[in-house]
C-alpha positions in Angstrom: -28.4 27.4 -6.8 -26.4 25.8 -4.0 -27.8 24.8 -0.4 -27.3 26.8 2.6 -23.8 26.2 4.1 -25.0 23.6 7.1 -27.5 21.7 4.5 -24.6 21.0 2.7 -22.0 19.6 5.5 -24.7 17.1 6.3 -24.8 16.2 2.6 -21.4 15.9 2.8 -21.2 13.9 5.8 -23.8 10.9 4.1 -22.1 11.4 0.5 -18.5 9.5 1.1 -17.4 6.4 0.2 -15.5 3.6 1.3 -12.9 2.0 -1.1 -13.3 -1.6 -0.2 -14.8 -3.5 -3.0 -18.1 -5.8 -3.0 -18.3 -8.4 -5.9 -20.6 -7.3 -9.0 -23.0 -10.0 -9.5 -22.0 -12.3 -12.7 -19.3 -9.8 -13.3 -21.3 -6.3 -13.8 -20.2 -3.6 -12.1 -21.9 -3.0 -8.6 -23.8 0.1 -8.8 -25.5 -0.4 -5.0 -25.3 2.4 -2.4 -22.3 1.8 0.3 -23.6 0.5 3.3 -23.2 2.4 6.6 -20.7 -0.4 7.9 -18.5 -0.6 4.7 -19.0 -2.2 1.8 -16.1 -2.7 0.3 -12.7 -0.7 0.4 -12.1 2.4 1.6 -14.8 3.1 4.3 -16.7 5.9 6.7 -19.7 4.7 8.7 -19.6 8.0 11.2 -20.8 11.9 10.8 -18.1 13.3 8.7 -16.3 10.1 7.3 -16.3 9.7 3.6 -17.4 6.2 2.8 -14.8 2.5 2.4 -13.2 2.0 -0.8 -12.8 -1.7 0.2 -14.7 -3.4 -3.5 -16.1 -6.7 -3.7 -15.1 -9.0 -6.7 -15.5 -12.4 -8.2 -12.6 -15.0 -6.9 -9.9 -14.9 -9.2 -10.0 -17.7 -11.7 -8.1 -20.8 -11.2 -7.5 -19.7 -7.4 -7.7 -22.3 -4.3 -11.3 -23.2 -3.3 -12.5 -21.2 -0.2 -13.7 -24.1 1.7 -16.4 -24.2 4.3 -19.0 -22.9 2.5 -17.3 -19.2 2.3 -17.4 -16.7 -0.4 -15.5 -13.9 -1.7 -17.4 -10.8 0.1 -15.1 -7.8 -0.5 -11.8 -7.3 -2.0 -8.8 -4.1 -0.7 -5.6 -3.7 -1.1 -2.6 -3.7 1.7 1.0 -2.7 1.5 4.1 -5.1 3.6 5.1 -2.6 6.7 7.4 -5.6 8.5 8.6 -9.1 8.3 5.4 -11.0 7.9 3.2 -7.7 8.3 0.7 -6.3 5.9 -1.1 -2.9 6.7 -4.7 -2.4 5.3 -7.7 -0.4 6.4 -10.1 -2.1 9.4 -13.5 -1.7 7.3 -11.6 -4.2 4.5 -11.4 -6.7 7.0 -14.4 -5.9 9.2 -16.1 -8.9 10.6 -14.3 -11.5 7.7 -13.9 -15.2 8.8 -10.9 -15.9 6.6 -8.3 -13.0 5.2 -6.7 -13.9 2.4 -3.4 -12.1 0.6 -2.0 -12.9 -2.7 1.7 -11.3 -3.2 3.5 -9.7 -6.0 4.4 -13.7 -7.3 1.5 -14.1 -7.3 0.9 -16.4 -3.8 -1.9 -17.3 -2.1 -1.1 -16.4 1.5 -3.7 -16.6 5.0 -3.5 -13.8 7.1 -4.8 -13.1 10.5 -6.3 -9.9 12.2 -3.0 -8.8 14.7 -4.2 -4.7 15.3 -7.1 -3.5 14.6 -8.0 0.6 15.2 -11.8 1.7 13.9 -11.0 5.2 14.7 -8.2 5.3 12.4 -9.8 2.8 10.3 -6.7 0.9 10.0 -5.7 -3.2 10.4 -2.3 -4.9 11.2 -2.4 -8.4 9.4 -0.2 -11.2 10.3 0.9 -13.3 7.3 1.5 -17.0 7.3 4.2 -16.7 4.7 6.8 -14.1 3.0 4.0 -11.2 1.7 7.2 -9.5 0.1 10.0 -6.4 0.8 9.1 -4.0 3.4 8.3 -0.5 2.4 9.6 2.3 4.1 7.1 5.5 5.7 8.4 9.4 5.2 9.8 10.7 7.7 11.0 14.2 6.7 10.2 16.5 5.3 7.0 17.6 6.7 4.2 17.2 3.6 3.0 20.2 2.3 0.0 21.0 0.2 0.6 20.7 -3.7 2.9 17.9 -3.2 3.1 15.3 -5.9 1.6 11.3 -4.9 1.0 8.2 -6.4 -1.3 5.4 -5.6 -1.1 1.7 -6.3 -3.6 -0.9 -5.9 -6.6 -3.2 -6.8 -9.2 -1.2 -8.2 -12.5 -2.9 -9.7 -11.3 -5.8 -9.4 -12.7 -8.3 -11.9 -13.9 -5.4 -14.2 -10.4 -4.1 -14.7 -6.8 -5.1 -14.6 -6.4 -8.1 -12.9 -3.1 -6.7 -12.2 -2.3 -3.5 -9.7 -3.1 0.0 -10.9 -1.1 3.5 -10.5 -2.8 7.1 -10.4 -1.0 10.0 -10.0 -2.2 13.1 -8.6 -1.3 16.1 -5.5 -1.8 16.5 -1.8 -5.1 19.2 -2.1 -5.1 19.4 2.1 -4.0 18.7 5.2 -6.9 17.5 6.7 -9.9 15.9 5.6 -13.5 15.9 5.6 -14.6 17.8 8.0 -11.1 19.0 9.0 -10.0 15.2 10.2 -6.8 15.8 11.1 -6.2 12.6 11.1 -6.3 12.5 6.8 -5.0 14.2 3.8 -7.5 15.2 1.3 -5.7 13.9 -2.2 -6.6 14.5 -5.8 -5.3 11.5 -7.6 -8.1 9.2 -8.7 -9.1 6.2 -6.2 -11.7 3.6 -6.8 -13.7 1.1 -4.6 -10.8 -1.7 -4.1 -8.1 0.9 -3.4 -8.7 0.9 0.3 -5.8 0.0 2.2 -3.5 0.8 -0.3 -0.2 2.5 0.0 0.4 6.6 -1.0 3.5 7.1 -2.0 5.1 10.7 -2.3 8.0 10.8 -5.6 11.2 9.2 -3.6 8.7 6.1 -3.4 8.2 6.5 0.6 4.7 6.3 2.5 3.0 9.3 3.1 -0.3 7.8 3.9 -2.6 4.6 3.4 -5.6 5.4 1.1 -9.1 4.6 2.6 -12.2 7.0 0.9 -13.5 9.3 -1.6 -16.5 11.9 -1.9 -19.7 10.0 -3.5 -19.7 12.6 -6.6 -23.1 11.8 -7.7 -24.6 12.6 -4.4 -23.2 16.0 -4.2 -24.1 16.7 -8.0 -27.5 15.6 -6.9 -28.0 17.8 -4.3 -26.2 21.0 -5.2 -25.9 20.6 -8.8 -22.3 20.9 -9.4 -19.9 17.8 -9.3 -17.2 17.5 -7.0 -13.8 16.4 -9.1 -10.8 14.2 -7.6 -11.8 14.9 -3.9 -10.3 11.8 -2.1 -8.9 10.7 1.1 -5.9 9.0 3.1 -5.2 8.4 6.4 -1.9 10.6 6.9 1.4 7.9 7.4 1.7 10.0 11.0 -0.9 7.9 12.3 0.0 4.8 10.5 3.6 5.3 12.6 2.1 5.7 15.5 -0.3 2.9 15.0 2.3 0.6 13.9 4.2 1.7 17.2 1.5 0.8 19.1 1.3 -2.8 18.2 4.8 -3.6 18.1 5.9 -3.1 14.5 8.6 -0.4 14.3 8.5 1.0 11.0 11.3 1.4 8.5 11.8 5.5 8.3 13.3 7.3 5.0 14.3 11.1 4.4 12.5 12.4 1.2 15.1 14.9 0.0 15.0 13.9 -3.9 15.4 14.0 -6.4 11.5 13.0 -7.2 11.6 9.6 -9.4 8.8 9.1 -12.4 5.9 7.7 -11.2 6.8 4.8 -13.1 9.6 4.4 -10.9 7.8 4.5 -7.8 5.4 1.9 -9.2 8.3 -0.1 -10.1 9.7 0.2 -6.6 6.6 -0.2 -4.5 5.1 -3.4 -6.8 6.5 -6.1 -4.7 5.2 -4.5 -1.6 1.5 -4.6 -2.8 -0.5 -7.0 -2.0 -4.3 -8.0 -3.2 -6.6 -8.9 -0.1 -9.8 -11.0 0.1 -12.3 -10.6 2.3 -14.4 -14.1 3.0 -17.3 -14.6 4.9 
């Protein structure tokens, strides 16, 4: 038997989930509860924001020494928005003392914190180095519901592809949990380690930068059906405008087809990508 209508929205406000990625310990999976300030990818830490999707993982083998006594806390994905400019979400660089990015040739680069917006849960990163092509944000037409997307990124890292991975799926709504207008609810699959990470609509342009998904289990739990591909991006609208704000002026592309294979659009999008550590 389900819960009561209001029972259920304040299950639903505790049962997202950030995308940023924490490091399994020795290499198994991390099966620990997000934390209410992010854990690892694509994060929510307020009433009615789904939870990070920022994951933690081991340091890459054979990658430089972090120096100074600092570890590999969490692990996200960002996408190259200018010359030098990587966008990501905030909670996968949330209180880190280094930021590191390793491009589609696979280079180690620094990166400082130059934008930072909690509300929208986005970052502006400033890369010491060339972090690859710049990708270009929709600008017309308007999205509409049913749309197709595709996602690329770092999932799980160290448990699954050490390489990125694409999903494909559809724009489900135009607004998210809660009715944030300020997100598209999305049904292709996300993991922790997907936060930050580009969504792409089928020309290959930016319609949005991926950041959390419903915790499943919880909802099963408490109402005793399981919610399927319910997931979360922060609409490219306010990436623009964020963007804007801190003196990046986007590139801007007409979506007027015909759509590409997802394959394609991974193609295209691939030396955009980039992997991001988190040290602390």
């Amino acid at each position: 038997m389900f819960r009561s209508l209001p029972i259920l929205l304040t299950l639903l406000a505790a049962a997202t989930t950030a995308l940023a990625q924490k490091p399994p310990p020795l290499g198994a999976p991390d099966t620990s509860s997000p934390r209410r300030s992010s854990p690892s990818g694509l994060r929510g830490s307020g009433l009615g924001k789904p939870p990070p999707l920022n994951a933690g993982a081991p340091p890459r083998p054979g990658g430089p020494s972090s120096g100074g006594g600092l570890r590999t806390a969490s692990t996200g994905t960002g996408f190259v928005v200018g010359p030098s400019r990587v966008l990501t979400n905030h909670h996968v660089i949330e209180d880190c003392r280094r930021v590191l990015v390793r491009n589609a040739e696979d280079q180690q680069l620094q990166a400082t914190v130059a934008a930072k917006d909690s509300r929208r849960d986005l970052a502006l990163l400033a890369i010491r180095g060339n972090p690859g092509p710049v990708l270009a944000f929709r600008d017309r037409p308007p999205i509409r519901r049913g749309d197709g997307v595709v996602t690329y990124g770092f999932p799980l890292s160290g448990l699954l592809s050490s390489g990125p991975t694409l999903t494909t799926g559809e724009i489900s709504a135009l607004a998210g949990l809660r009715d944030n207008q300020a997100n598209f609810q999305i049904s292709a699959p996300v993991q922790q380690g997907n936060s930050g990470g580009p969504l792409l609509d089928l020309s290959g342009n930016v319609v949005g930068v991926i950041v959390s998904k419903l915790a499943a289990m919880r909802i099963a739990q408490q109402t005793g059906d399981i919610p399927q591909n319910v997931n979360f991006a922060v609409k490219g609208t306010e990436a623009i405008d964020f963007l804007r704000r801190n003196g990046v002026q986007p590139r801007l592309a007409v979506s007027d087809g015909p759509d590409r294979r997802a394959s394609e659009v991974g193609e295209s999008v691939h030396p955009s990508t980039v992997f991001i550590q988190c040290q602390k």
